[in-house]
C-alpha positions in Angstrom: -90.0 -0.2 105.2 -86.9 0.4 107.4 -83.6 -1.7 107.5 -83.6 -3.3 111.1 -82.9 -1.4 114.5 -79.6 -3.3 115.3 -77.7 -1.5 112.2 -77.2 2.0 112.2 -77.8 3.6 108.5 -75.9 6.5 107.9 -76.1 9.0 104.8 -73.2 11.4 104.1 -74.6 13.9 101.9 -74.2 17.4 100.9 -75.0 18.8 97.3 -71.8 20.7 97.4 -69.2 18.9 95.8 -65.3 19.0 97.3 -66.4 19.4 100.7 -64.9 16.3 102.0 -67.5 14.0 101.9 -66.4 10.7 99.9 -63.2 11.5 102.0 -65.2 11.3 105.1 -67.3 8.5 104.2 -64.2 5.9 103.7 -62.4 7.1 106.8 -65.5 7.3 108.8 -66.2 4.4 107.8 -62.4 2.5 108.1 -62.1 4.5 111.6 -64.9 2.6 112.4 -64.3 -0.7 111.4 -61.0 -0.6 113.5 -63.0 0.4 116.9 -64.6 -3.3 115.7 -67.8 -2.5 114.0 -68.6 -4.5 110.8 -69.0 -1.7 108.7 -70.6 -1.1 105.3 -69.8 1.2 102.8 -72.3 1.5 100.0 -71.3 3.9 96.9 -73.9 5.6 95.8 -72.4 8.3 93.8 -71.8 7.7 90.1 -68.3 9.3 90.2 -67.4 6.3 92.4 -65.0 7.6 94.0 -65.1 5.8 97.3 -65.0 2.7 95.0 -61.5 3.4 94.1 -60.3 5.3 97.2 -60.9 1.8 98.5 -58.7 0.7 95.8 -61.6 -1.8 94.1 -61.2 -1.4 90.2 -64.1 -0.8 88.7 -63.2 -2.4 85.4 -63.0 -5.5 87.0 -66.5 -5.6 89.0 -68.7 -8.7 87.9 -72.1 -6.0 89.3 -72.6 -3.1 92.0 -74.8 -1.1 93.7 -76.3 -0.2 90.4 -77.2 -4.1 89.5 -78.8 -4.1 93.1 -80.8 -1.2 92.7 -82.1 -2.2 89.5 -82.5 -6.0 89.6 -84.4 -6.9 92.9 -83.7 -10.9 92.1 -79.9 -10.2 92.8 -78.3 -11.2 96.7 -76.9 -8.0 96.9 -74.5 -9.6 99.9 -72.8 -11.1 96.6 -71.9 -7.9 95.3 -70.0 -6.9 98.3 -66.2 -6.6 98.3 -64.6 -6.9 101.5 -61.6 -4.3 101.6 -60.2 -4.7 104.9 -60.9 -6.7 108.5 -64.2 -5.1 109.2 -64.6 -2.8 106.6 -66.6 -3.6 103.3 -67.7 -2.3 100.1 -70.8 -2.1 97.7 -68.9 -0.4 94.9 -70.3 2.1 92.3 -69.7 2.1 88.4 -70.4 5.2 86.2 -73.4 3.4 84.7 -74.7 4.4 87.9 -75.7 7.5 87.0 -78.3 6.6 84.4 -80.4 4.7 87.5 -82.7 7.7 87.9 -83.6 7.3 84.2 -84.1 3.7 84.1 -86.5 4.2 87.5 -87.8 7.2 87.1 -91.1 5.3 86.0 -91.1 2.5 88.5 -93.7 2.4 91.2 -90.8 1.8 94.4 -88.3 4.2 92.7 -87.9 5.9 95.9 -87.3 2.4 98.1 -85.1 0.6 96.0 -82.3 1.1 98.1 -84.3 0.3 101.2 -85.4 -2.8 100.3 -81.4 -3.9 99.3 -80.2 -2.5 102.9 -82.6 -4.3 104.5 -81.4 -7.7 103.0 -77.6 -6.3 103.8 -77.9 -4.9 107.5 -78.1 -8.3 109.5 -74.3 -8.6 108.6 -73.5 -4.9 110.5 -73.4 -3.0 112.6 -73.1 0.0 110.6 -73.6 1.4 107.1 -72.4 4.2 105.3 -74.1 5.8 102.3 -71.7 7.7 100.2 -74.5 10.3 98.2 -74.1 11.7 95.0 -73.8 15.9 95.0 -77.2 16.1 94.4 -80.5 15.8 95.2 -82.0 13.7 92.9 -83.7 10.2 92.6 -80.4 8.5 94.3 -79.6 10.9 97.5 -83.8 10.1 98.1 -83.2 6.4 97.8 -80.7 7.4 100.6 -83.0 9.4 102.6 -85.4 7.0 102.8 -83.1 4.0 104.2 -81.4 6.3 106.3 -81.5 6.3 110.1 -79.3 9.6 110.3 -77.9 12.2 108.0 -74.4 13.1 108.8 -73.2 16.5 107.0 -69.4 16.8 105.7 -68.8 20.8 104.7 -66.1 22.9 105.0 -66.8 26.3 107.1 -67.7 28.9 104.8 -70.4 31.1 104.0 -71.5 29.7 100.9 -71.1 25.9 102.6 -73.8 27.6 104.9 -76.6 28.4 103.0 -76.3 24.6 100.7 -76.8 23.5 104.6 -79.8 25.4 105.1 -81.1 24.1 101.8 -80.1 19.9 102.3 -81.9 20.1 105.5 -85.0 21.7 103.9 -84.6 18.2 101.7 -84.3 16.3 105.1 -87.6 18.2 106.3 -89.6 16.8 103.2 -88.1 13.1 103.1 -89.0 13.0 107.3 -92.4 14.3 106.2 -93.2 12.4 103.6 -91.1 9.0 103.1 -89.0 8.3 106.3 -90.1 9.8 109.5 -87.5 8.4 111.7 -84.6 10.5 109.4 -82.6 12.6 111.8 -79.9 14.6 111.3 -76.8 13.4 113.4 -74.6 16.7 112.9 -71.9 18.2 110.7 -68.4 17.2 110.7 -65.8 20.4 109.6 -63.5 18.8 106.5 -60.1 20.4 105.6 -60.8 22.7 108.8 -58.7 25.7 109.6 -59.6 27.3 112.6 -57.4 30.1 112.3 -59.4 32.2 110.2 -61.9 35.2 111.6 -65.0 33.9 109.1 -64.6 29.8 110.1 -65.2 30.9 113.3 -67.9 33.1 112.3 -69.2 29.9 110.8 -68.9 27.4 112.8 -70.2 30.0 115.9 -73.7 30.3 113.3 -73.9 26.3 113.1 -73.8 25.9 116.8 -76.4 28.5 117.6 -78.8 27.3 115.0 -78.4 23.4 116.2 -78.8 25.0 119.9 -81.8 27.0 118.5 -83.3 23.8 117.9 -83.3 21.5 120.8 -86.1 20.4 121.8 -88.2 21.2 118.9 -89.5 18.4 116.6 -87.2 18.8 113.7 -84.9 16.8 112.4 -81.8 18.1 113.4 -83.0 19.0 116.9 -80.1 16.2 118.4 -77.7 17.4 116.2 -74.6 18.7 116.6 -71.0 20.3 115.1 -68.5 17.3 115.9 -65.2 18.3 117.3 -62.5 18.4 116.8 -63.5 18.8 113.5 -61.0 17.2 110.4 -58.2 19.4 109.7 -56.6 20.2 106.4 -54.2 17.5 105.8 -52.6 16.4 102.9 -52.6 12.8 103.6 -56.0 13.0 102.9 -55.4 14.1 99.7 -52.7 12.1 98.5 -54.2 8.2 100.2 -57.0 8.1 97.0 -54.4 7.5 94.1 -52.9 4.5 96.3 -56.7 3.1 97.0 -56.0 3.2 100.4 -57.6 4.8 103.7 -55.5 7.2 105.5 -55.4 4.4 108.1 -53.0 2.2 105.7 -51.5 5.1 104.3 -50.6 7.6 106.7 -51.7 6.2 110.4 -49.8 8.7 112.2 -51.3 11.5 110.2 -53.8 14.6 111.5 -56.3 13.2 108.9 -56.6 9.4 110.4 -56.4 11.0 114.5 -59.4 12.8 113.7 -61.5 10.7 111.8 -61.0 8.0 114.8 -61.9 10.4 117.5 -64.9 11.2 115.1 -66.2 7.7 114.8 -65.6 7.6 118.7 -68.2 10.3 119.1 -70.6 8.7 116.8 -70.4 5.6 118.4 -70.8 7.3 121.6 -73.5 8.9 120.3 -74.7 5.3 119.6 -74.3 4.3 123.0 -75.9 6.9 124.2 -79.5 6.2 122.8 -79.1 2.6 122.9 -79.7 2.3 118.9 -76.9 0.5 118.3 -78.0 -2.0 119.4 -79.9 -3.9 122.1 -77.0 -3.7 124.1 -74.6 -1.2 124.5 -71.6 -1.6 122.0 -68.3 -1.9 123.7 -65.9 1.3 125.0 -63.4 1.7 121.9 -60.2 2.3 122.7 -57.8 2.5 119.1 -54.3 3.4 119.2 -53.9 5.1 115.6 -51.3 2.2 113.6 -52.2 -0.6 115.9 -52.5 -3.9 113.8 -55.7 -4.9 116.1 -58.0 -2.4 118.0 -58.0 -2.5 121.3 -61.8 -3.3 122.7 -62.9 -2.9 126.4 -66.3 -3.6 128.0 -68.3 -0.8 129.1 -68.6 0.4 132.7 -71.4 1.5 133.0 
């Protein structure tokens, strides 16, 4: 059971936590929304931290993700908070995290989430899964209504090896649950590219995605997306006003480089025609612009 071929599903996982990833997920996802993609943000971490980085309060929230997840007889469109033009929310409260427990003896534990993107995906064009750091019953749920995997990490050794191990987990959700799971690449977070051992890194994650093409893994399309997100305090500083670096800081490093990165995805997009049955348009965003501007392809 797969959500429908005109909305891309994205997970952003990695079982490493403060690597960038809930940071990457809402201005993925906002950088998105502005090249004019309806974009969906669903919070799957219990933390839920992209629920207040988007500046919902949780205290107020009349159900989430969790409610979805649990209660299949709930329109989990009505659950959705829209945060800006474009750009929307399925929040996550802290009760979120005793889901595993409260399915861990139901017979579609696994496709929950499936079967509640599938009802969601007809409004977008894209959505964004914000994983726990972990591998449990949740980032599975993911795994299994994912189209692609999309890897936030910071380039060091240790970042390698959890690398090596999330894609064993990709290996055995492809296997046995979604077969169409690929891995879409790894995008650097808080990047310096000064130092002797990033490079050392990021030189090891090129030659092992080269390694790979052509082969049947997973991650035999994937790539390291440059340029990759540099170190910028902007980024650090737009959670506590529940904003995206986009509202906060749009001249900032932090928002250039998440657009150009959601340019590359969607290009990416374009490229295999899964967007969509047609191609999506040529994004051109000026970084502060009230309005994106859109241009038809050319080709």
């Amino acid at each position: 059971m797969q959500p429908p071929e005109g909305c891309r599903v994205v997970a952003l996982m990695n079982q490493k936590g403060g690597v960038g990833k809930t940071t990457t997920a809402v201005n993925l996802g906002a950088a998105l929304a502005r090249t004019g993609l309806r974009t969906l943000l669903i919070d799957l971490d219990p933390q839920a931290h992209a629920t207040l980085h988007l500046g919902v309060d949780t205290r107020t929230l009349d159900g989430s993700v969790y409610d979805a997840l649990l209660d299949s007889s709930i329109d989990p469109s009505s659950l959705v908070h829209r945060v800006a033009e474009n750009l929307f929310v399925l929040p996550a409260v802290t009760d979120l995290a005793a889901a595993e427990t409260e399915l861990a003896t139901v017979p579609d534990r696994q496709q929950r989430l499936t079967a509640t993107i599938r009802r969601l995906a007809p409004a977008y064009d894209a959505i964004l899964i914000d994983c726990p750091p972990s591998l449990g019953l949740l980032t599975v749920n993911a795994l299994a209504a994912a189209h692609e995997v999309l890897v936030p990490m910071q380039a060091h050794f240790l970042a390698l090896q959890g690398v090596s191990k999330l894609l064993e987990t990709v290996t055995a959700i492809s296997t046995s649950i979604n077969p169409r799971l690929r891995v879409l690449g790894v995008v650097l977070c808080m990047h310096d590219a000064n130092t002797t051992h990033t490079q050392e890194v990021v030189a090891d994650l090129d030659a092992f995605f080269e390694q790979h093409r052509g082969t049947k893994a997973p991650w035999a399309d994937a790539r390291v997306f440059r340029p990759p997100v540099r170190r910028n305090i902007k980024l650090a500083e737009c959670p506590s006003f529940g904003q995206t670096v986009f509202d906060y800081a749009p001249g900032a490093a932090g928002a250039t480089d998440y657009l150009a990165l959601a340019e590359a995805i969607v290009r990416r997009w374009r490229a295999s025609c899964a967007l969509s049955e047609n191609p999506a348009p040529e994004v051109r965003v000026i970084v502060g612009q009230a309005s994106p501007v859109v241009t038809e392809p050319s080709d």
